[in-house]
C-alpha positions, 0 to 999 in steps of 0.5 A, a space after each residue: 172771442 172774435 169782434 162782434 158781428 150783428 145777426 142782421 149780416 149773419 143771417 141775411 134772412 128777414 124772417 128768422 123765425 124758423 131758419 135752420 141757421 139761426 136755429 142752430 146759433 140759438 141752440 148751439 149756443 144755449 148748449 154750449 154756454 150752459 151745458 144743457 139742450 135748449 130743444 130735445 132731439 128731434 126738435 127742430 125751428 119750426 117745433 121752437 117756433 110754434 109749438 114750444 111751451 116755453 118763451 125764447 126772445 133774442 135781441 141783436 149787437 146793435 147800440 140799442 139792441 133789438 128783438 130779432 126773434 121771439 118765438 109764439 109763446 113769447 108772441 102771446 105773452 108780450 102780445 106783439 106779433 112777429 113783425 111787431 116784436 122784430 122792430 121792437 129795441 128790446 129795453 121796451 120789454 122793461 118798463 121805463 123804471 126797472 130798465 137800469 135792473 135789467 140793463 144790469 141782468 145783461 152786463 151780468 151776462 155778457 160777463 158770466 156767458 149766461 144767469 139762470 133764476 132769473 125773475 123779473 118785471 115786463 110789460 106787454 103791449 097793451 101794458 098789462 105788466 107780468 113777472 117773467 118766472 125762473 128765466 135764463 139769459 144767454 150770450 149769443 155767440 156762434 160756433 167760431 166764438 163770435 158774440 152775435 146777441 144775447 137771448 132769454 127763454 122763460 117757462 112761466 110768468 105771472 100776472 101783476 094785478 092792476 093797481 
């Protein structure tokens, strides 16, 4: 695999929501690593974007990794807008005690290229706390093999009642 590469000098574009080039590293690469579409045919960014009922995040190669996608599915879930969610380093997601958990889930991935089943606690911005349903996590890595992040989609998630 060839040196890291952060998605920041990969894809130039400050709004990565709907560009057709970091559409085709999230699918190109979900397809490759796990062997099925992330999006069916025909389905292009502005369908993963706004009409996807499901959540995609993805977060970028820097030190303290930071979210540089999140669909509007996953918007509403975390409750940050777009601008919110892409300066938002991405161990936010978890709160403060089950970050080592999920710190562990993505050096499980950087090994084995992706995890599926994943279940897992998160908190939204108002601190309303929710377990992500049957996720998968996945390497980021571009057609040439260069490692550009890592990303997550999950179909469902459930609330957690407050204590």
């Amino acid at each position: 695999m060839m040196g890291a590469m952060t998605i920041d000098s990969a894809y130039p574009s400050t709004d990565l929501s709907v560009d057709p080039d970091f559409f085709a590293l999230l699918t190109g690469s979900y397809a490759r690593i796990v062997g099925a579409p992330l999006a069916g045919t025909g389905r292009g960014p502005v369908w993963l974007y706004n009409e996807a009922p499901f959540a995609v995040v993805a977060h970028n190669t820097d030190s303290d990794p930071r979210f540089v996608y999140a669909n509007k599915t996953a918007q509403a879930c975390f409750e940050y807008s777009w601008d919110e969610f892409i300066a938002l380093p991405s161990r936010l997601s978890a709160e403060a005690a089950n970050r080592e958990e999920r710190q562990r889930l993505l050096e499980a991935v950087a090994r084995n290229g992706f995890m599926s089943g994943y279940r897992g606690l998160r908190i939204a911005k108002s601190g309303r706390r929710f377990t992500i349903e049957d996720g998968l996590v996945w390497q980021l890595v571009d057609a040439d093999g260069a490692w550009c992040g890592q990303a997550a989609t999950f179909p469902s998630w459930r609330e957690i009642a407050a204590d």
